[in-house]
C-alpha positions as CSV (number, residue, x, y, z in Angstrom):
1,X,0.0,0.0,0.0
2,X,1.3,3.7,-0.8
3,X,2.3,5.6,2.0
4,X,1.8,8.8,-0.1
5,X,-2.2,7.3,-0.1
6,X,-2.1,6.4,3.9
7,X,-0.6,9.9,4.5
8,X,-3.5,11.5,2.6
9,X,-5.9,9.2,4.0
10,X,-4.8,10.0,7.8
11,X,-4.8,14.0,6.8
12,X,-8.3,13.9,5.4
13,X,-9.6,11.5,8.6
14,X,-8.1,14.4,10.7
15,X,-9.6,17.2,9.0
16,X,-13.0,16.1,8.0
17,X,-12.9,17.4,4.9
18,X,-10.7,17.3,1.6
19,X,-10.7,21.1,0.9
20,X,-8.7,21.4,4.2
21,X,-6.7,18.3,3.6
22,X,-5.5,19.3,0.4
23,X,-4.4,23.0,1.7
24,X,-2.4,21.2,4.5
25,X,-1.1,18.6,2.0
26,X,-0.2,21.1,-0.7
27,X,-2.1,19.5,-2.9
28,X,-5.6,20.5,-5.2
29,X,-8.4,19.4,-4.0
30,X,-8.5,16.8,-7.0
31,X,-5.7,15.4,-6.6
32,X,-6.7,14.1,-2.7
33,X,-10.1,13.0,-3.9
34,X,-8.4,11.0,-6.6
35,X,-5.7,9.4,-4.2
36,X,-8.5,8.4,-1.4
37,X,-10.3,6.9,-4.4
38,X,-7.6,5.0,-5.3
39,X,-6.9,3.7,-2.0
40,X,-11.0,3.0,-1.5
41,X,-10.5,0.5,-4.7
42,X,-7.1,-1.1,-3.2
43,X,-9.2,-1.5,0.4
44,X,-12.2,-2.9,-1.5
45,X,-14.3,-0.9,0.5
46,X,-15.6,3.0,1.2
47,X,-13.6,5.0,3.7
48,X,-15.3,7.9,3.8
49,X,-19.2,8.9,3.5
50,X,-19.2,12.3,1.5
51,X,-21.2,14.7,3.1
52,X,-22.6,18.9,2.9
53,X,-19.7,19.9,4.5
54,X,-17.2,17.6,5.0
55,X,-17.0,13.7,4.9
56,X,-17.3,11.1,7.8
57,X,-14.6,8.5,8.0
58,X,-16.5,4.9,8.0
59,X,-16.1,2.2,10.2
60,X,-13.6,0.8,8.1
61,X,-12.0,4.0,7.7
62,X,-11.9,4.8,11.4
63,X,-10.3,1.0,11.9
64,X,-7.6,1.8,9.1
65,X,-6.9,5.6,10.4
66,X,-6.2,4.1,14.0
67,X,-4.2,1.5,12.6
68,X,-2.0,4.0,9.8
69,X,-1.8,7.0,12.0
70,X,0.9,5.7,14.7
71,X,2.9,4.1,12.1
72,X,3.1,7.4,10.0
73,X,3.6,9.8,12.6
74,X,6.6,7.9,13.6
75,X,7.7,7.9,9.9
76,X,7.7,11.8,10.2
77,X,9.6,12.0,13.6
78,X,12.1,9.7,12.0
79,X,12.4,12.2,9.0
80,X,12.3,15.5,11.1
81,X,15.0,14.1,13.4
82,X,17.3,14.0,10.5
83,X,16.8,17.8,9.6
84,X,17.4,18.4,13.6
85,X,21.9,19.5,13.0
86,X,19.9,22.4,10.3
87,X,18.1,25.0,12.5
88,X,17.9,27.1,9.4
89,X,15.2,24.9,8.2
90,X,13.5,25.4,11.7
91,X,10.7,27.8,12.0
92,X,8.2,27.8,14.6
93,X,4.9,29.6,13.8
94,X,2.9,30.2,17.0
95,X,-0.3,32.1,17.4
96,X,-2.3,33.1,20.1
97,X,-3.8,36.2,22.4
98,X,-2.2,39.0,21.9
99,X,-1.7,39.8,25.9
100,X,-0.8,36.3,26.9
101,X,1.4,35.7,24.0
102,X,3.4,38.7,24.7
103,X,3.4,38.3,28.3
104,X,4.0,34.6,29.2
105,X,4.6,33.2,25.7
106,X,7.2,34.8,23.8
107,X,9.2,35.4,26.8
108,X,9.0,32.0,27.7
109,X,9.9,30.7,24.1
110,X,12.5,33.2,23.3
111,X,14.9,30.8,25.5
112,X,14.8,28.7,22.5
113,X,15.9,30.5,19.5
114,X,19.1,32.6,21.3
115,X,23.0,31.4,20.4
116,X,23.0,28.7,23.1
117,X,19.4,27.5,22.3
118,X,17.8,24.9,20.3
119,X,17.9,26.2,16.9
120,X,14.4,26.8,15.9
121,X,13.2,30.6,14.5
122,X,10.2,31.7,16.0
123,X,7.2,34.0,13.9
124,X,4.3,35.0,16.2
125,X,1.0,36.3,15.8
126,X,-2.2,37.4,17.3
127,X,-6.1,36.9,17.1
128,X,-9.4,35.9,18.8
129,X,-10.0,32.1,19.3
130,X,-11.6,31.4,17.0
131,X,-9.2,33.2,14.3
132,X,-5.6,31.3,15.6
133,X,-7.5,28.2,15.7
134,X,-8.7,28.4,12.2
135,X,-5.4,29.2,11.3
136,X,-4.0,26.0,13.2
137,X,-6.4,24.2,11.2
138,X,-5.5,26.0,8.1
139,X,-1.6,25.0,8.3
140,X,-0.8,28.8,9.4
141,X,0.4,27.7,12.4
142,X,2.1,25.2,14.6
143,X,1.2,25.9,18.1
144,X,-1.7,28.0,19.1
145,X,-2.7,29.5,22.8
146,X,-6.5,29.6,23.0
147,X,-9.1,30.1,25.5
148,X,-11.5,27.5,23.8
149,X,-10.5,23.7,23.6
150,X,-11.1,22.8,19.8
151,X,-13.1,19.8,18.8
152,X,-12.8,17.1,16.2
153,X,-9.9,14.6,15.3
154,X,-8.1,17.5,13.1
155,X,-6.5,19.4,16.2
156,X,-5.9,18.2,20.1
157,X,-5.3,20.3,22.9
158,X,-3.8,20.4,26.2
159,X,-4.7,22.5,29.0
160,X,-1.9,24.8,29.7
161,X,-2.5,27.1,33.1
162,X,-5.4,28.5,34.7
163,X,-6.0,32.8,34.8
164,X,-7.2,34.4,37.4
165,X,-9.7,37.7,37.4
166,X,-9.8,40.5,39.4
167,X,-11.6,43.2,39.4
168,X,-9.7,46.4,39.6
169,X,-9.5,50.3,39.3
170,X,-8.2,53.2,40.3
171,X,-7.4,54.4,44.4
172,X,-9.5,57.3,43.5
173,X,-12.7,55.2,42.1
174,X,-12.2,52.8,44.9
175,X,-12.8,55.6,47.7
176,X,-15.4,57.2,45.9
177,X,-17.3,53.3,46.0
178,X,-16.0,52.4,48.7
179,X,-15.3,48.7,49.7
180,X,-17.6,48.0,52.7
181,X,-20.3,49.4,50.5
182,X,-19.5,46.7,47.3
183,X,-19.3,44.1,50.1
184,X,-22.8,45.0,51.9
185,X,-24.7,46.4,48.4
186,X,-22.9,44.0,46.0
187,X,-23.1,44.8,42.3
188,X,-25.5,47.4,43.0
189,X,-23.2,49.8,44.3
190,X,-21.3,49.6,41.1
191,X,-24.4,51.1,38.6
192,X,-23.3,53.8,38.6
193,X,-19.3,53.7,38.0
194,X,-17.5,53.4,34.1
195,X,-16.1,50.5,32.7
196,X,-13.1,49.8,30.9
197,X,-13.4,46.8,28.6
198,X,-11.8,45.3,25.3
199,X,-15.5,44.6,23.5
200,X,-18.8,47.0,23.7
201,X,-20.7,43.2,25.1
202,X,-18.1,43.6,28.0
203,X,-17.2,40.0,27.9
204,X,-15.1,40.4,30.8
205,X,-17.1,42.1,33.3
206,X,-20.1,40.1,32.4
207,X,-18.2,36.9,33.3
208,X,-17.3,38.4,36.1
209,X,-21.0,39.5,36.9
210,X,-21.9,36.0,36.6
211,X,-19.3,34.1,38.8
212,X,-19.1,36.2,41.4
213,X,-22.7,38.3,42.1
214,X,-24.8,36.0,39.7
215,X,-26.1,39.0,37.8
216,X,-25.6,41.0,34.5
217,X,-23.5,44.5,34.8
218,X,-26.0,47.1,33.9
219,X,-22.4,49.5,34.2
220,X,-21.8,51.8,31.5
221,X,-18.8,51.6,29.1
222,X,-16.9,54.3,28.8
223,X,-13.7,53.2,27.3
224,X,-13.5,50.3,24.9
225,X,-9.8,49.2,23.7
226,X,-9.5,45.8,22.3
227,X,-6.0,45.2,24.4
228,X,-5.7,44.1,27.5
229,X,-2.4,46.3,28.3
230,X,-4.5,49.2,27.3
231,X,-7.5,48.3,30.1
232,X,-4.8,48.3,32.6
233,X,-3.4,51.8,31.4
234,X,-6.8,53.3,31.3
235,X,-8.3,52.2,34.6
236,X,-4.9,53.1,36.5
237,X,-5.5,56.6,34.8
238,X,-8.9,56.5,36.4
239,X,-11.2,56.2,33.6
240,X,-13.0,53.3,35.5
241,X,-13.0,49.6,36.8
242,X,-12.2,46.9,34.9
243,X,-11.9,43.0,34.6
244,X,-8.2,42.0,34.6
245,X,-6.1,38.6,34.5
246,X,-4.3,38.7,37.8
247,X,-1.0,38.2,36.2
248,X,-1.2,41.0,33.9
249,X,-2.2,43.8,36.9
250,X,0.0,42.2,39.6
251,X,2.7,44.5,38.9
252,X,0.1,47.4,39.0
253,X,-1.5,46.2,42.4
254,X,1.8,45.9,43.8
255,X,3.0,49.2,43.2
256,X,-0.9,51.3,43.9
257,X,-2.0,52.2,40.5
258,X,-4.9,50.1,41.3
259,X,-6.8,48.4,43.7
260,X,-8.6,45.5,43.9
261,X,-11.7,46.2,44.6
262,X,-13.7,42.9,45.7
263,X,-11.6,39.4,46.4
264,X,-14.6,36.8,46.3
265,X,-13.6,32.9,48.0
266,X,-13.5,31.5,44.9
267,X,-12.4,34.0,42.1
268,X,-13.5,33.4,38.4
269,X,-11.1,31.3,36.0
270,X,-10.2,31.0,32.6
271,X,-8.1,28.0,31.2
272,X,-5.7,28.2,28.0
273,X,-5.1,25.8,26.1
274,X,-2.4,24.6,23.9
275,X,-3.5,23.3,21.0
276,X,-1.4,21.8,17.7
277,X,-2.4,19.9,15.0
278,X,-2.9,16.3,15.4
279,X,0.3,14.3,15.0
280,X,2.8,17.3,14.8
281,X,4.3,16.3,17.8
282,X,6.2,14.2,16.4
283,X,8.3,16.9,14.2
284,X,10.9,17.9,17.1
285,X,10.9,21.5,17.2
286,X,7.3,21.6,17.8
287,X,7.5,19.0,20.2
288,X,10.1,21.0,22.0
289,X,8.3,24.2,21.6
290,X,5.3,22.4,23.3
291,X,7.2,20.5,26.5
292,X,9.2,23.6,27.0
293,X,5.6,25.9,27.2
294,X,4.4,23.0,29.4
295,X,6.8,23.3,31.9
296,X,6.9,27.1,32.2
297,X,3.4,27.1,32.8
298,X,4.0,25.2,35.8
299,X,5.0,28.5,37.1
300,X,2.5,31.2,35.9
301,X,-0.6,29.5,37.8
């Protein structure tokens, strides 16, 4: 049996769909359909049940794809590992937040591509969920941080760290509330203050809202800036409360540009993930890339 077939037979069972196979492949879209109907007549049988939008592997697909997919992806690592004494052939493309990535990502990653590292390149970039996981999908990326776990056979995830929210502003706005008063009135006694927020639906605040006083904010937005770093700047100038990741406004607690104003038992969470594209681990510098992120996570929970 050609490999050339099982790799394209594995790709399209992990994408769901040719069009996306063949972009990962580098192939047209003809030239996969034609090479997973040539395999279908060597197995004797269908291996995939063409659908709307996408196709569903069969039973017999799903037998051969467990089967094939071990076996190839060891092929690869066996293939990669021979490249490993080029780094100049070694790019890693990672996506993710654009806070987190600058802030705990890069940093962390940066280790890597210096004189004495491990001889990868490294091109970042930013975007919602939703876009760096598309792009993941897509083949634009290796490595991508994301709030959201993705689903299907195509991508896998791991759950990197827990965040942390507080709920923050400026010494100024937290005397004029005062604390007792948010701790007696609850959300009530914040109707009337500004908010700071990345998105006019205040995605922040309102999961914050829900965790922690089981309500809705009804609190005006006064500044919306779609960065994180930007919140920060703008509350600590006083323009408002806002909903920060503790490990973004520690150094600003620390030092009095802002207070916490409420510190509920148990504060709200939000989990990234690390996600790559299923059986890319087994190229080494992403593999590398993705032990070396797990372990510095260790550290930023």
């Amino acid at each position: 049996m050609d490999l050339a077939l099982l790799r394209t037979f594995v790709t399209v069972h992990r994408a769901g769909s040719f069009t996306r196979a063949a972009a990962l492949l580098g192939l047209s879209q003809p030239a996969v359909t034609s090479q997973i109907r040539t395999l279908e007549r060597q197995v004797g049988r269908p291996l995939f049940l063409r659908q709307a939008r996408g196709v569903t592997p069969t039973t017999i697909g799903d037998e051969l794809a467990h089967k094939a997919a071990p076996h190839l992806d060891a092929l690869v690592e066996i293939a990669e590992s021979g490249l490993e004494e080029d780094s100049s052939l070694r790019t890693l493309h990672l996506a993710g937040p654009p806070e987190f990535t600058a802030e705990r990502t890069l940093p962390a990653l940066t280790e890597l591509t210096g004189e004495d590292g491990q001889g990868f390149a490294l091109r970042a970039s930013f975007g919602t969920a939703d876009e760096v996981l598309e792009g993941l999908a897509a083949g634009h990326h290796d490595l991508a941080i994301s709030t959201v776990r993705p689903r299907g056979a195509l991508l896998s995830a791991t759950a990197l760290c827990d965040e942390e929210h507080v709920l923050v502003t400026a010494p100024g706005w937290a005397e004029r509330i005062g604390v007792a008063t948010l701790h007696r009135d609850g959300p009530a006694a914040l109707e009337w203050v500004p908010v700071v927020e990345v998105h006019e639906s205040l995605p922040f605040v309102a999961r914050y809202w829900a965790a922690v006083f089981d309500s809705r904010p009804v609190c005006p937005g006064t500044v919306i800036v779609p960065d994180l770093r930007a919140v920060l700047a703008c509350a600590a100038a006083g323009a408002g409360l806002a909903v920060l990741p503790r490990y973004l406004c520690a150094g600003a607690l620390e030092c009095g540009e802002v207070v916490a104003l409420y510190e509920p038992a148990v504060p709200p969470l939000r989990t990234y993930f690390l996600a790559v594209r299923t059986g890319t681990l087994a190229m080494p510098h992403i593999a590398r890339a993705h032990e070396w992120l797990e372990r510095a996570a260790a550290d930023w929970c």
